[in-house]
The first five atom37 places (N, CA, C, CB, O) and aatype in JSON, in Angstrom:
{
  "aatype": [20, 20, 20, 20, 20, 20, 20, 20, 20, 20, 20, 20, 20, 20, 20, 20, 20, 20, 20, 20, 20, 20, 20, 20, 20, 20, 20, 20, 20, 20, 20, 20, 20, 20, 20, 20, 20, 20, 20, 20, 20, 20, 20, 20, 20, 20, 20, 20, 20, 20, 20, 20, 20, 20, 20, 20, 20, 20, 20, 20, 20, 20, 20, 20, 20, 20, 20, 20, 20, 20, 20, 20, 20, 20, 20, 20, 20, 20, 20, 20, 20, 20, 20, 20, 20, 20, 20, 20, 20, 20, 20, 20, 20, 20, 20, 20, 20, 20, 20, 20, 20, 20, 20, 20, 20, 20, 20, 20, 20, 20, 20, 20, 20, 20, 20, 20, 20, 20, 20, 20, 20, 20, 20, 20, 20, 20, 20, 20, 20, 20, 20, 20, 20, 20, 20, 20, 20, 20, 20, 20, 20, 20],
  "atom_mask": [
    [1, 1, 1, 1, 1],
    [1, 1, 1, 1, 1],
    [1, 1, 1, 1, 1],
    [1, 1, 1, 1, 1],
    [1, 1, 1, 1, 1],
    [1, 1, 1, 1, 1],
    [1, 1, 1, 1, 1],
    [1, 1, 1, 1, 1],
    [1, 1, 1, 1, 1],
    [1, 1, 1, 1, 1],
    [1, 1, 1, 1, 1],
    [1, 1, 1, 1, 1],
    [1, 1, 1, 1, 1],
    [1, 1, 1, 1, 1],
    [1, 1, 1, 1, 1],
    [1, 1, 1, 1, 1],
    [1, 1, 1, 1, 1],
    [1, 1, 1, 1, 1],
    [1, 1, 1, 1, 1],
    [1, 1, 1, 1, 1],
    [1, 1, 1, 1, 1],
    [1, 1, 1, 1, 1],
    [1, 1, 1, 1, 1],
    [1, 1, 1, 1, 1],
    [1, 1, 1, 1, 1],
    [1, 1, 1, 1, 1],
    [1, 1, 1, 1, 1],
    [1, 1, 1, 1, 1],
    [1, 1, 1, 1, 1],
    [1, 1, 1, 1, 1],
    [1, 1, 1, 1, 1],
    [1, 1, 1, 1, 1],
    [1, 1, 1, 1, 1],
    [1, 1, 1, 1, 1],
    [1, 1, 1, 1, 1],
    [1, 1, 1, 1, 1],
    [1, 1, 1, 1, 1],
    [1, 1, 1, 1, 1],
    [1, 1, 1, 1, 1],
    [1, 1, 1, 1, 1],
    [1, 1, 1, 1, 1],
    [1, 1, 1, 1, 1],
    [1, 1, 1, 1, 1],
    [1, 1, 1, 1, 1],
    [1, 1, 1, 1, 1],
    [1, 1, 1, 1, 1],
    [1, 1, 1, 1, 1],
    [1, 1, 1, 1, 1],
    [1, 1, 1, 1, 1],
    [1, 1, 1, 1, 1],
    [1, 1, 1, 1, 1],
    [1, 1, 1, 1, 1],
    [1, 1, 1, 1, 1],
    [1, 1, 1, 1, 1],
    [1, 1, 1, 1, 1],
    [1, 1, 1, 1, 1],
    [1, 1, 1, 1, 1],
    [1, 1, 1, 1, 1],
    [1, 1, 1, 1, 1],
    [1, 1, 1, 1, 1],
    [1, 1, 1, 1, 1],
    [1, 1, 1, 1, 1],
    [1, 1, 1, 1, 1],
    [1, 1, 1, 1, 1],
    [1, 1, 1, 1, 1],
    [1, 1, 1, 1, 1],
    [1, 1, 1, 1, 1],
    [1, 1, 1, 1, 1],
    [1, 1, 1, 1, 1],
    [1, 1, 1, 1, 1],
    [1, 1, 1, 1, 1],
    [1, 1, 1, 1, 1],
    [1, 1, 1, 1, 1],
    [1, 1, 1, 1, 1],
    [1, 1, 1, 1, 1],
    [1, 1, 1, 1, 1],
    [1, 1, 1, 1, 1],
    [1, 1, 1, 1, 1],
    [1, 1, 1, 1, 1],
    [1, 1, 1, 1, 1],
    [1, 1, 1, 1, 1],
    [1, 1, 1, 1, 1],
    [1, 1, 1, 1, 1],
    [1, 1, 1, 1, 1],
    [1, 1, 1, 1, 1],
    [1, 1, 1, 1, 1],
    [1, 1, 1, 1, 1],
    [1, 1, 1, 1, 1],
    [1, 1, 1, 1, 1],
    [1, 1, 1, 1, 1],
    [1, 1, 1, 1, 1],
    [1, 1, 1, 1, 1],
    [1, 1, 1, 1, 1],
    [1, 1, 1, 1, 1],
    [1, 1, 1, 1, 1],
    [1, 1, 1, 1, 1],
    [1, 1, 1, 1, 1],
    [1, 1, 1, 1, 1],
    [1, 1, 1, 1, 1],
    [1, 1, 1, 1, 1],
    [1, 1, 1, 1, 1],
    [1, 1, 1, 1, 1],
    [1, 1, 1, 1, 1],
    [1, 1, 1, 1, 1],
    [1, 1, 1, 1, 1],
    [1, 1, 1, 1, 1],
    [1, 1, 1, 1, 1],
    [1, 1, 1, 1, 1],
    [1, 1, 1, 1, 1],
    [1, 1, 1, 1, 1],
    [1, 1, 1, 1, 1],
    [1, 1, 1, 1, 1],
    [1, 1, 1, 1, 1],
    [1, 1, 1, 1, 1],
    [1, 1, 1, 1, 1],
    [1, 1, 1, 1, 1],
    [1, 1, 1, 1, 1],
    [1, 1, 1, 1, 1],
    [1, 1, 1, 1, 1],
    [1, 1, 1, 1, 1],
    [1, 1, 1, 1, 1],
    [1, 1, 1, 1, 1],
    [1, 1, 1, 1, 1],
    [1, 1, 1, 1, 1],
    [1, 1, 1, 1, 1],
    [1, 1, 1, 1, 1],
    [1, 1, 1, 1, 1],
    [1, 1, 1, 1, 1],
    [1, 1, 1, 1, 1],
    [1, 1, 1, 1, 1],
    [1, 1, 1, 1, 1],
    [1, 1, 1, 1, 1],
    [1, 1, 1, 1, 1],
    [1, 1, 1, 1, 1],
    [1, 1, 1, 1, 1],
    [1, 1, 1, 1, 1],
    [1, 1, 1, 1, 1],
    [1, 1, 1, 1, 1],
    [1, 1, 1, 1, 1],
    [1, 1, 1, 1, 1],
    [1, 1, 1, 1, 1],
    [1, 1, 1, 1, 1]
  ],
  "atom_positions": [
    [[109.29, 123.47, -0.18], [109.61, 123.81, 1.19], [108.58, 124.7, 1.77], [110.96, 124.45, 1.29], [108.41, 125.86, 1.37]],
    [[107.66, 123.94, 3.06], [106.65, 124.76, 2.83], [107.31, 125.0, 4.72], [104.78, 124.08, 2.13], [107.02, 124.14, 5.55]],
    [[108.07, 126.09, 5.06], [108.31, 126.52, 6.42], [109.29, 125.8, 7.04], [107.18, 126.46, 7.21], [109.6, 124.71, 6.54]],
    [[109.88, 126.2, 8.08], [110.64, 125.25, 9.27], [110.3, 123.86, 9.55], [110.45, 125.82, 10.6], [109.17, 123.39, 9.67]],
    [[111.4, 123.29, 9.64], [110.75, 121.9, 10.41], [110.25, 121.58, 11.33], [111.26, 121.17, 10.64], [110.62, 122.43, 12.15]],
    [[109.33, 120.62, 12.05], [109.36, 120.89, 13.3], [110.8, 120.36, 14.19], [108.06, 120.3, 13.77], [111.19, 120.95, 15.19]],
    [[111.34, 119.39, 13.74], [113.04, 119.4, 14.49], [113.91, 120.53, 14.75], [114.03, 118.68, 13.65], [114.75, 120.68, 15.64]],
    [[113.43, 121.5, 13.52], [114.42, 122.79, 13.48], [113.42, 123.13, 14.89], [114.45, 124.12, 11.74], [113.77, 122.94, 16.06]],
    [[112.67, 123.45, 14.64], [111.76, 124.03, 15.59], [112.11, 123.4, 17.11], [110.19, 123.71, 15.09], [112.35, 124.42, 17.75]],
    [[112.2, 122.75, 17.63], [112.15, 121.56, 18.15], [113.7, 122.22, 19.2], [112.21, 120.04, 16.82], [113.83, 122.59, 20.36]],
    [[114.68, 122.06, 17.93], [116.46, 122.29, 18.23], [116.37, 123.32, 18.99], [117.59, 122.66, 16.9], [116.75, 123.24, 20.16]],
    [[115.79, 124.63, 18.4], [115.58, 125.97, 18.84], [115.43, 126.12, 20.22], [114.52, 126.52, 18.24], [116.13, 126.5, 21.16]],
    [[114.37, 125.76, 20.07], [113.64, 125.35, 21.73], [114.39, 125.3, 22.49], [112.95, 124.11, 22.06], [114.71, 126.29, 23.16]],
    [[115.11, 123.63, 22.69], [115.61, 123.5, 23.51], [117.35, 122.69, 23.0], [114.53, 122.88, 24.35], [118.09, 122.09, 23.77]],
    [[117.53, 122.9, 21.84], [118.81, 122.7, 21.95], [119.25, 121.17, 21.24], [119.13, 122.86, 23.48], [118.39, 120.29, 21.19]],
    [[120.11, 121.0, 20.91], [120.3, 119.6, 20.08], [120.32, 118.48, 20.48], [121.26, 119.47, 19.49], [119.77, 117.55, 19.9]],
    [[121.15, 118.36, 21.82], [120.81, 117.28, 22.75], [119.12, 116.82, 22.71], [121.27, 117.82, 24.28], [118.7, 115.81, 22.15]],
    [[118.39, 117.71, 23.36], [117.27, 117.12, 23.69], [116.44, 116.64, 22.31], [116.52, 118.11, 24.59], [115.61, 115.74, 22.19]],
    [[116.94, 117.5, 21.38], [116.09, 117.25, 20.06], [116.22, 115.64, 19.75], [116.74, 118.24, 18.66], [115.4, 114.73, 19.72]],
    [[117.89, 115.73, 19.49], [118.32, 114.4, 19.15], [117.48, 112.94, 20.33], [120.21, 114.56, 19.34], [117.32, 111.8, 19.92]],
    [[117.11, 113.37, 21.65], [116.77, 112.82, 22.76], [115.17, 112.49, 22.03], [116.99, 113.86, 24.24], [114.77, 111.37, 21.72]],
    [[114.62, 113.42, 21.9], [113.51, 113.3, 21.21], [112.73, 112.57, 20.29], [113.53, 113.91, 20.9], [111.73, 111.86, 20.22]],
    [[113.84, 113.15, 19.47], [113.8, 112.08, 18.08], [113.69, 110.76, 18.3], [115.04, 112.1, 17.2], [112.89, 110.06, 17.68]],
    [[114.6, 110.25, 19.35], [115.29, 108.92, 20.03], [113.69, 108.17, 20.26], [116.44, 109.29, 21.82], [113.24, 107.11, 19.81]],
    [[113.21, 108.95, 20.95], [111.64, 108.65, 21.76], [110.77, 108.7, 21.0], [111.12, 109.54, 22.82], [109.76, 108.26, 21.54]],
    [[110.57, 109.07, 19.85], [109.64, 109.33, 18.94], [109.82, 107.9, 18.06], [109.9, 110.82, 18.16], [108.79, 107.3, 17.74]],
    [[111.03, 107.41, 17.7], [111.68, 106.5, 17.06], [110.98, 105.16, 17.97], [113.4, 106.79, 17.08], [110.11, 104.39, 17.59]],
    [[111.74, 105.21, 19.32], [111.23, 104.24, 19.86], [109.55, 104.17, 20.37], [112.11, 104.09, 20.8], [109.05, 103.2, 20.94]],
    [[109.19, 104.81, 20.2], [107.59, 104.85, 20.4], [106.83, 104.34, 19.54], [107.06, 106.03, 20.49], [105.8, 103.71, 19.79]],
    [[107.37, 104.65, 18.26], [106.51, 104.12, 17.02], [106.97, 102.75, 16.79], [106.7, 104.99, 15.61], [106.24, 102.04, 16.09]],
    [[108.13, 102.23, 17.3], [108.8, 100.88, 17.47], [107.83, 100.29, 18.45], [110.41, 100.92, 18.04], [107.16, 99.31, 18.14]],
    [[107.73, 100.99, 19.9], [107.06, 100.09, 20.7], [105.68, 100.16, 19.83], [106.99, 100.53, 22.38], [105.25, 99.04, 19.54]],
    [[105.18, 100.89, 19.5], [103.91, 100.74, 18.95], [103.42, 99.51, 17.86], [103.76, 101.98, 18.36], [102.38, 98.86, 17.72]],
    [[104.51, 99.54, 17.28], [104.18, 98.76, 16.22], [104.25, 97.3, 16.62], [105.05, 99.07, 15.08], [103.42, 96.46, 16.29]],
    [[105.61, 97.05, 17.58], [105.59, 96.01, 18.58], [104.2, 95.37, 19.4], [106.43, 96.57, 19.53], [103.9, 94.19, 19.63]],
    [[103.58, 96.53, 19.71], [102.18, 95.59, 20.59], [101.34, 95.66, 19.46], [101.27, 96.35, 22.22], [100.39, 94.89, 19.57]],
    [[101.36, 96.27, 18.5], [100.21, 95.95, 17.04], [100.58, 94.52, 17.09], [100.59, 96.84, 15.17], [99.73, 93.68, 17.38]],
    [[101.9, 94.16, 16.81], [102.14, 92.66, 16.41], [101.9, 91.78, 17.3], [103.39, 92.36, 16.03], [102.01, 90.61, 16.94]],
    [[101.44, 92.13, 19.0], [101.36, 91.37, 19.77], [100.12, 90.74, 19.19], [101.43, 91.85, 21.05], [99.92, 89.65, 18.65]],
    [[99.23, 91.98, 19.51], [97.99, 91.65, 19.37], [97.11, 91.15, 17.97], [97.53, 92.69, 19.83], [95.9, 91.02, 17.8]],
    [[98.24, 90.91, 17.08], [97.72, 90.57, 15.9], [98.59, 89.0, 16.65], [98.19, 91.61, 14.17], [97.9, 87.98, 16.6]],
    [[99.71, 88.89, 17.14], [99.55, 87.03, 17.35], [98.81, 86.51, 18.08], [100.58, 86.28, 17.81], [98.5, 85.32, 18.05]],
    [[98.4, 87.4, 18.91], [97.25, 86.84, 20.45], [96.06, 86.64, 19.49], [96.74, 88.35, 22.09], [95.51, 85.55, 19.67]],
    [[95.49, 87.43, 18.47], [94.32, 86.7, 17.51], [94.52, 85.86, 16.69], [93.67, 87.41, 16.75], [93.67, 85.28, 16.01]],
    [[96.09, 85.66, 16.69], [96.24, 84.32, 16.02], [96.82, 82.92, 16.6], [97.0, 84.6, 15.0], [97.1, 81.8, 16.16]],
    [[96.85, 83.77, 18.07], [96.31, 81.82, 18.77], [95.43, 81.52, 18.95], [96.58, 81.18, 19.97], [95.05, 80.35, 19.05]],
    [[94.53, 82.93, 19.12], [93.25, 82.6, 19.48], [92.61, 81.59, 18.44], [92.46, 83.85, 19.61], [91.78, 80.73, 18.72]],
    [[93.13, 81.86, 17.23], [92.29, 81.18, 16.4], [92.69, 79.91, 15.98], [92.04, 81.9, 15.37], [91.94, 79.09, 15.45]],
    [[93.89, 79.75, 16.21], [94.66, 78.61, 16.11], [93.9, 77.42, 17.38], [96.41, 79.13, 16.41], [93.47, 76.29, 17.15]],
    [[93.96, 78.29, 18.93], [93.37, 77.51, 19.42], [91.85, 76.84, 19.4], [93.65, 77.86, 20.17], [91.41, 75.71, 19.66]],
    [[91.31, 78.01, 19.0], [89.94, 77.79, 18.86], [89.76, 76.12, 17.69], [89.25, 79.49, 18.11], [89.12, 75.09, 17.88]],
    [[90.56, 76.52, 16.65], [91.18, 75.41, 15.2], [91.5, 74.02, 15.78], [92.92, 76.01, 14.36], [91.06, 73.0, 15.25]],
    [[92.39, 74.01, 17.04], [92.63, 72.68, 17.44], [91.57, 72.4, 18.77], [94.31, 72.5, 17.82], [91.16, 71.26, 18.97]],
    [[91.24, 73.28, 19.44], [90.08, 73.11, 20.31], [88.63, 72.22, 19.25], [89.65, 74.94, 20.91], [87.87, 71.39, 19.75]],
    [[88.59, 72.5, 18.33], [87.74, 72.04, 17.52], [87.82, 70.07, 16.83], [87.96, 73.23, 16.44], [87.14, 69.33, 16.12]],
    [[89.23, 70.0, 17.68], [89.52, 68.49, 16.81], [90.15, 68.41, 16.05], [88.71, 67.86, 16.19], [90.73, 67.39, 15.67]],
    [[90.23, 70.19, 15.35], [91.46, 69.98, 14.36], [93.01, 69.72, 14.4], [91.47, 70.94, 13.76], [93.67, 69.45, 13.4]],
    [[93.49, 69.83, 15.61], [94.66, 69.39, 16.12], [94.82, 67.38, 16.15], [94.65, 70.2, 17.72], [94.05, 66.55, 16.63]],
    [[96.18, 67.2, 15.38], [96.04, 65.55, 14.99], [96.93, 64.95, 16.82], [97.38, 64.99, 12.89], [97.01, 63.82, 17.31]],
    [[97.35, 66.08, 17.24], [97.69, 65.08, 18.46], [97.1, 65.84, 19.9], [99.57, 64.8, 18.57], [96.96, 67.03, 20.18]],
    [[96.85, 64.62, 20.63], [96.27, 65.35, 21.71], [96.8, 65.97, 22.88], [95.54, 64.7, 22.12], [96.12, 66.54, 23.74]],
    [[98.06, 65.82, 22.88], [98.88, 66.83, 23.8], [98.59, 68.17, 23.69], [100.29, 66.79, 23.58], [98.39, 68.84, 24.71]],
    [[98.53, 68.74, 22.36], [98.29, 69.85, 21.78], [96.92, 69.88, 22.05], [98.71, 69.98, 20.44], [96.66, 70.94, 22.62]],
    [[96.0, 69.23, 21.89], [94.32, 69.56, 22.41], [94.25, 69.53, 23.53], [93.17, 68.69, 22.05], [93.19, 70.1, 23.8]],
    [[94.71, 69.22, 24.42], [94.55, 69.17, 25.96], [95.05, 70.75, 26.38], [95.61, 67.81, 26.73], [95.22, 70.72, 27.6]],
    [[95.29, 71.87, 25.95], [95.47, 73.07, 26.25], [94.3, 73.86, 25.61], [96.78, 73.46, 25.87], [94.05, 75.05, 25.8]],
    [[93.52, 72.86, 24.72], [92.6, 73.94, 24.47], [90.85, 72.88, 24.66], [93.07, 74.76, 22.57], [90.0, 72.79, 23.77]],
    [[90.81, 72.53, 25.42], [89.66, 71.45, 25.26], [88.42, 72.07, 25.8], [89.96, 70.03, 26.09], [87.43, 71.35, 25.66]],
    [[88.19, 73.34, 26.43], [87.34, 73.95, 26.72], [86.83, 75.33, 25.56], [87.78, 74.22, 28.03], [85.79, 75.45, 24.91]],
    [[88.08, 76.27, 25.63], [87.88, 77.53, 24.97], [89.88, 77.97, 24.83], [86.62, 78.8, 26.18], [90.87, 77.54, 25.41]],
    [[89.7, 78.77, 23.99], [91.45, 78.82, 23.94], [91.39, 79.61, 25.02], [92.42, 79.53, 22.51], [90.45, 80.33, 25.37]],
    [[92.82, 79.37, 25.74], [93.65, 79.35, 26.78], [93.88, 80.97, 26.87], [94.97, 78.38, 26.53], [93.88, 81.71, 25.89]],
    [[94.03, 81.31, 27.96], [94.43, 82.89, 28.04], [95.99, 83.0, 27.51], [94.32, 83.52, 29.78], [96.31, 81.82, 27.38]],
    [[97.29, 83.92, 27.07], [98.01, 83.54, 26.94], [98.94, 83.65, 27.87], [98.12, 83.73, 26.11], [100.09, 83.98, 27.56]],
    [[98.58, 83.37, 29.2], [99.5, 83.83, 30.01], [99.36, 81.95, 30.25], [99.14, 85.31, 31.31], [100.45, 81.4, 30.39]],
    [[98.18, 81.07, 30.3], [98.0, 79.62, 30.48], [99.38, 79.48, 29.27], [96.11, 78.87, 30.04], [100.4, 78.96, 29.72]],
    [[99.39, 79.84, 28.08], [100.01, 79.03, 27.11], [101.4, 79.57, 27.28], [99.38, 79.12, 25.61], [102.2, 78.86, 26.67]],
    [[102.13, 80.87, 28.06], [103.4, 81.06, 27.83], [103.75, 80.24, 29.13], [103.9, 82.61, 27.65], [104.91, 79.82, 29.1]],
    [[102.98, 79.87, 30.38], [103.24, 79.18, 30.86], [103.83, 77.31, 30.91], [102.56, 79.64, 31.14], [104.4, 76.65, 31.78]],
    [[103.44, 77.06, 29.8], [103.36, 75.76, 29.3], [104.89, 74.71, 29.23], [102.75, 76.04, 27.85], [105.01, 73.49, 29.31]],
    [[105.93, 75.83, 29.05], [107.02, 75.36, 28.81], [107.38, 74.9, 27.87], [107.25, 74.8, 29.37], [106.79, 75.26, 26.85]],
    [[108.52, 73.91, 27.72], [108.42, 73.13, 26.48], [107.28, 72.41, 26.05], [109.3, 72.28, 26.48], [107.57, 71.54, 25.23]],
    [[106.3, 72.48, 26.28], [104.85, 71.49, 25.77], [104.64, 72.38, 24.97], [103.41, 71.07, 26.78], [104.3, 71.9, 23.89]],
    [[104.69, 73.59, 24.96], [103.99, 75.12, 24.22], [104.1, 74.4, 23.14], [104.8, 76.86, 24.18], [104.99, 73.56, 22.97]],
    [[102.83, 74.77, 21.97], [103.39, 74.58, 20.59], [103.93, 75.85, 19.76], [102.31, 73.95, 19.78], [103.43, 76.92, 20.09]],
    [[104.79, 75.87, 18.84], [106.02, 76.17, 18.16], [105.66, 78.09, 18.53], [106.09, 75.43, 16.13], [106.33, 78.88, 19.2]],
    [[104.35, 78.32, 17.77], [103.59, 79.31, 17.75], [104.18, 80.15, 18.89], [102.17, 78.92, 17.83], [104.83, 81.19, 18.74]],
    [[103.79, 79.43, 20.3], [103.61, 80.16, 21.5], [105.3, 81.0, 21.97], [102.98, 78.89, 22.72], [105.6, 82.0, 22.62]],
    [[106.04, 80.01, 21.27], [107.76, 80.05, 22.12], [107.93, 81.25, 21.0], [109.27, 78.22, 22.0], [108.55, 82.15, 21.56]],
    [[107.57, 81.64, 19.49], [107.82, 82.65, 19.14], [107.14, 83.95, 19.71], [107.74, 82.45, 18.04], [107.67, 85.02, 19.44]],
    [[106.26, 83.93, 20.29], [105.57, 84.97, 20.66], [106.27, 85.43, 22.13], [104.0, 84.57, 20.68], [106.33, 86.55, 22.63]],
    [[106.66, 84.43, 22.5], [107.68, 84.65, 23.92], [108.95, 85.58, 23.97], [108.33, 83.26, 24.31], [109.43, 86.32, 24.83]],
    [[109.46, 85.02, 22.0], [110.72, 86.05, 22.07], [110.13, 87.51, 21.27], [112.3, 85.27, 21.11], [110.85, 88.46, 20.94]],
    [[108.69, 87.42, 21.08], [108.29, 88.7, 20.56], [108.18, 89.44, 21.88], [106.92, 88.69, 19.63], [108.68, 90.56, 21.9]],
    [[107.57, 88.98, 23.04], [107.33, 89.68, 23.93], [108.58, 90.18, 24.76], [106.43, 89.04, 24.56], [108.57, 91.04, 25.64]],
    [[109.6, 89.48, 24.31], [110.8, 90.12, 25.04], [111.56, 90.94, 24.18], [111.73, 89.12, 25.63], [112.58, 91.54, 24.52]],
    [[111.07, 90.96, 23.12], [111.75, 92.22, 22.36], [110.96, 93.67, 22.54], [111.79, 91.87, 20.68], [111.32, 94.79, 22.19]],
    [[109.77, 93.24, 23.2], [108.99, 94.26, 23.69], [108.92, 94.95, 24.76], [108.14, 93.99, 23.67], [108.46, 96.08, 24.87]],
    [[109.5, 94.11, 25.8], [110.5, 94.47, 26.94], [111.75, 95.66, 26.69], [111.24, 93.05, 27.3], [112.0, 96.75, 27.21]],
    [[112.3, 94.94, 25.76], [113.68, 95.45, 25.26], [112.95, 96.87, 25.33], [114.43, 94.81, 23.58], [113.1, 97.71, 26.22]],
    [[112.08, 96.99, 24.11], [112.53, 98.33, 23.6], [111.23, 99.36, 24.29], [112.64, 98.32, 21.65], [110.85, 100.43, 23.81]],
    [[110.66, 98.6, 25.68], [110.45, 99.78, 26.41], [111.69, 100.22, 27.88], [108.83, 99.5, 26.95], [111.8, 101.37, 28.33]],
    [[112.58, 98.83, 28.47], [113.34, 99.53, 28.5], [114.42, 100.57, 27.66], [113.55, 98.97, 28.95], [115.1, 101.3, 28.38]],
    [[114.55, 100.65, 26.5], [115.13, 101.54, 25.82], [114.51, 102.77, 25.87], [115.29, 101.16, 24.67], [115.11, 103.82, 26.11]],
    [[113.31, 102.69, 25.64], [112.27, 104.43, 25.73], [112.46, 104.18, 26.8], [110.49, 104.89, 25.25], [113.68, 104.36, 26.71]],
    [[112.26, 103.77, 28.3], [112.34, 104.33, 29.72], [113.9, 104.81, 29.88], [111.9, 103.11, 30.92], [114.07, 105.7, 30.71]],
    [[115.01, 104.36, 29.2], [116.31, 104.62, 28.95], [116.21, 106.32, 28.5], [116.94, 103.5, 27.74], [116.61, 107.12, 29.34]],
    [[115.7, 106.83, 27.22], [116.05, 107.41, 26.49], [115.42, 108.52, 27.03], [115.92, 106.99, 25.34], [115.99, 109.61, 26.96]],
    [[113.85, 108.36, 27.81], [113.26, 109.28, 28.66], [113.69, 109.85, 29.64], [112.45, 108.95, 29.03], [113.49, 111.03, 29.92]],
    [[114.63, 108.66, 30.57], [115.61, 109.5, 31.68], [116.19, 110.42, 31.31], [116.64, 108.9, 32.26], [116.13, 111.53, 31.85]],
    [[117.11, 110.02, 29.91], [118.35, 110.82, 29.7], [117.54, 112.07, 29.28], [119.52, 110.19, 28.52], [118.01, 113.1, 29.77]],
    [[116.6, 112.22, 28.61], [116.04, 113.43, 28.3], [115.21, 114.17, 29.47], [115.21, 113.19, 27.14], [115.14, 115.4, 29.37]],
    [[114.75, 113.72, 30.27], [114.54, 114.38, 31.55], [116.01, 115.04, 32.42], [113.77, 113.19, 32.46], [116.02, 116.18, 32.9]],
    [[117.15, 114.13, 32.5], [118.29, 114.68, 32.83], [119.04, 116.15, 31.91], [119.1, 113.45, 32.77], [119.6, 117.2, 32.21]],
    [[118.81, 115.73, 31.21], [119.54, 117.15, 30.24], [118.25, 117.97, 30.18], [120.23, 116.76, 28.31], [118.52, 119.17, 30.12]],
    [[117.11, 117.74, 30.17], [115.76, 118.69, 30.66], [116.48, 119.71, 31.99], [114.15, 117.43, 31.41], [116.67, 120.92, 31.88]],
    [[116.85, 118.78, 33.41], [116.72, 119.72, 34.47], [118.18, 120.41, 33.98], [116.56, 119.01, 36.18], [118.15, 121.64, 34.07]],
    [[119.64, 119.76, 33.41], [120.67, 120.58, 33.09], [120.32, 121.73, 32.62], [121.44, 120.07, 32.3], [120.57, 122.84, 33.09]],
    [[119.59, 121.38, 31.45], [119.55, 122.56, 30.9], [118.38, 124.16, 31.42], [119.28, 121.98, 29.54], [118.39, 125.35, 31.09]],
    [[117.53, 123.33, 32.33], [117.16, 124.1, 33.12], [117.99, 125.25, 34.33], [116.48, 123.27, 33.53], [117.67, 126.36, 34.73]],
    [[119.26, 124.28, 34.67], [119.73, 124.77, 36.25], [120.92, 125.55, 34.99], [120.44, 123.18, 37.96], [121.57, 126.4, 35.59]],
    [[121.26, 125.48, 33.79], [122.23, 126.28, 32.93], [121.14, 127.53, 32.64], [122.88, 125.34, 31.37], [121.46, 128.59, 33.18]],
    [[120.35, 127.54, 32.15], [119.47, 128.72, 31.81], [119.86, 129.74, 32.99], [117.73, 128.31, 31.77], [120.6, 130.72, 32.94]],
    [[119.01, 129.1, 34.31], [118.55, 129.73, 35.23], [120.2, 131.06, 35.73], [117.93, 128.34, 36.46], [120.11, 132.26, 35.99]],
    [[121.54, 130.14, 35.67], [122.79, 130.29, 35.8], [123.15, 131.46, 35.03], [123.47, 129.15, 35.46], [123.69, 132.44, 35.55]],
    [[122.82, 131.39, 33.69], [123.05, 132.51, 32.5], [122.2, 133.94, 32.86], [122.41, 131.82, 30.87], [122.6, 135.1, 32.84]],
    [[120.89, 133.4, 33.2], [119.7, 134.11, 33.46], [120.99, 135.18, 34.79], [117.93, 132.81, 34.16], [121.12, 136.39, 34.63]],
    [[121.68, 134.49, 35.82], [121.69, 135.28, 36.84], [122.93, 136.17, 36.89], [121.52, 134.5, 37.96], [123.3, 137.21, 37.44]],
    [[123.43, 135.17, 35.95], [124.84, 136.6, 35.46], [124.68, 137.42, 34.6], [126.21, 136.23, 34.83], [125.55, 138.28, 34.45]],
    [[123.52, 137.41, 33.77], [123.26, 138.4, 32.64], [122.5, 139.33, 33.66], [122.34, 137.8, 31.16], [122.38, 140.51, 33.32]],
    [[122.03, 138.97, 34.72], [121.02, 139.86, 35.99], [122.1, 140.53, 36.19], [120.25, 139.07, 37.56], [122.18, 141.64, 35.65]],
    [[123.37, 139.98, 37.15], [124.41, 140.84, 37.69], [125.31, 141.86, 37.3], [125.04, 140.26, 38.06], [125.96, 142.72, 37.89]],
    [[125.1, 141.33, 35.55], [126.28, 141.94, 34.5], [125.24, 143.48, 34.14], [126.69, 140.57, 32.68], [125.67, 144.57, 33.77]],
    [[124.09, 143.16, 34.36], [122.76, 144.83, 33.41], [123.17, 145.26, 35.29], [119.72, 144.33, 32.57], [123.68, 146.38, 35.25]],
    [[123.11, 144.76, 36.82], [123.15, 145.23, 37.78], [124.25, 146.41, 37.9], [123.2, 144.25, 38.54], [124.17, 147.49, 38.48]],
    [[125.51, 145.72, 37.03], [127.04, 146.22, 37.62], [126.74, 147.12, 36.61], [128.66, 145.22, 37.63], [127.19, 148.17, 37.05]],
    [[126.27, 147.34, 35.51], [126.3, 148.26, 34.52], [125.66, 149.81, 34.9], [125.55, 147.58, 33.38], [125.95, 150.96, 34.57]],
    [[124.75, 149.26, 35.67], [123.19, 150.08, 35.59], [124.34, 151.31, 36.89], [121.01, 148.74, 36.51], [124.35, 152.54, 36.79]],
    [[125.2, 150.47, 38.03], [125.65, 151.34, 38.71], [126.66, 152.1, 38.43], [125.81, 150.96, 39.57], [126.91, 153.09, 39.12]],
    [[127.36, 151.78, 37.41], [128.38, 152.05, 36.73], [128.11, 153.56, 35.82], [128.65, 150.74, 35.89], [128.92, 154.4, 35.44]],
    [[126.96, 153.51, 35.69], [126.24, 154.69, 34.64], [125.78, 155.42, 35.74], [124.87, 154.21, 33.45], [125.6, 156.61, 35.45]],
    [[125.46, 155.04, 37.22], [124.66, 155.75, 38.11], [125.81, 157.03, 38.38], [124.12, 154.74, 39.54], [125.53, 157.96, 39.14]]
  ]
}
């Protein structure tokens, strides 16, 4: 045990709500993160796929006719519809799980901005009765 945590640390600060809020965002961040790693590791693997059937290596030509120049941007291939090959329609529900879970961090960011200003307009509140309570004292002794 080498010191405090930074969560302990973290709690202190500002309290368990936001920690737990935190955590939430930290969680989903490294989620979204890892999410567009995987985008961009399938976008180099149509690329290369297309480049593979752009080459002739594709046995039917429905499937070469999307790539007969240079592979396709992937906004050409999510466009495609059902023609897409198999590849493309999974990357469609990757990209909407990527959706998902930045609305979830834009979710989890509100709520922690909301209990941010609470706990701001509660401070400020404590702050002004602990002012009034040393005020009433101070005359009380006068």
């Amino acid at each position: 045990g080498g010191g405090p945590s930074p969560s302990g640390a973290v709690e202190r600060e500002f309290g368990p709500n936001e920690a737990k809020l935190r955590r939430q965002i930290d969680t989903l961040n490294e989620a979204l993160q890892r999410a567009e790693e995987d985008k961009s590791r399938m976008q180099r693997e149509v690329n290369e796929m297309a480049q593979h059937l752009g080459a002739g290596g594709g046995a039917d030509g429905r499937r070469r006719g999307f790539f007969e120049d240079k592979p396709q941007p992937l906004q050409v291939l999510l466009s495609s519809g059902d023609d897409a090959p198999d590849f493309v329609k999974e990357l469609k529900l990757e990209v909407r799980g990527t959706r998902e879970l930045r609305d979830k961090l834009y979710a989890a960011e509100s709520a922690l901005d909301d209990v941010r200003r609470k706990l701001e307009v509660d401070a400020r509140k404590e702050l002004d009765c602990e002012r009034s309570i040393v005020t009433i004292l101070r005359q009380e002794l006068e």
